[in-house]
Phi, psi and omega in degrees: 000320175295323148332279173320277167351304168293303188291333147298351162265348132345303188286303147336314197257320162342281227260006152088011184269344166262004152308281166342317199274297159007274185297301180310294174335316170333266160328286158001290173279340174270349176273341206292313174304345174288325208278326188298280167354284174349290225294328216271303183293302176327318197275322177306282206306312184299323181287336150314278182328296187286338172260339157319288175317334201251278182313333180291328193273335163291316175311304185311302213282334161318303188298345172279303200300325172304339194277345181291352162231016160206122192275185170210178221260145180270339190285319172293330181270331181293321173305329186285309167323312209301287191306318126041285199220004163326315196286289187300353202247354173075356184231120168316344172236048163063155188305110132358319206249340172272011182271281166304010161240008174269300185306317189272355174300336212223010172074091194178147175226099152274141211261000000 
């Protein structure tokens, strides 16, 4: 059996396949580091992100408090959106989506 045994990792190391296993390991371990290395920037990018949010959100909550003793024209603001985000958003009455979220700041439903 030990025969046998040798002469097939003989065999083996001939034909170059743990040379193979080798190079895969390799490979292996450098993705495995690509991927932590992914993992590393995803969690930056999510904290990035998340404090973006947290100021938009601040903003926001001044700015409701400021509106409660100075309104503003809701018409003057669909306008402002409007010249606003026309360019970028492909729709001649502006993003939709800063539209409702301009409306709800300031309490408002556009129709």
């Amino acid at each position: 059996m030990s025969d046998r045994g040798g002469n097939f990792l003989k065999e083996l190391e001939g034909s170059g396949f743990l040379d193979q296993v080798g190079t895969l390991q390799s490979a292996l371990s450098k993705l495995s580091e690509d991927i932590s290395t992914i993992g590393d920037h995803a969690t930056q990018r999510l904290d990035e992100v998340e404090s973006i949010a947290a100021h938009v959100m601040a903003i926001e909550a001044v700015l409701a408090v400021m509106l409660k003793s100075h309104s503003i024209d809701p018409e003057e603001l669909r306008a402002e959106v409007t010249a606003r985000t026309r360019v970028f958003s492909d729709d001649p009455n502006g993003s939709p989506t800063v539209q409702a979220v301009a409306a709800d700041i300031i309490g408002v439903s556009y129709s």
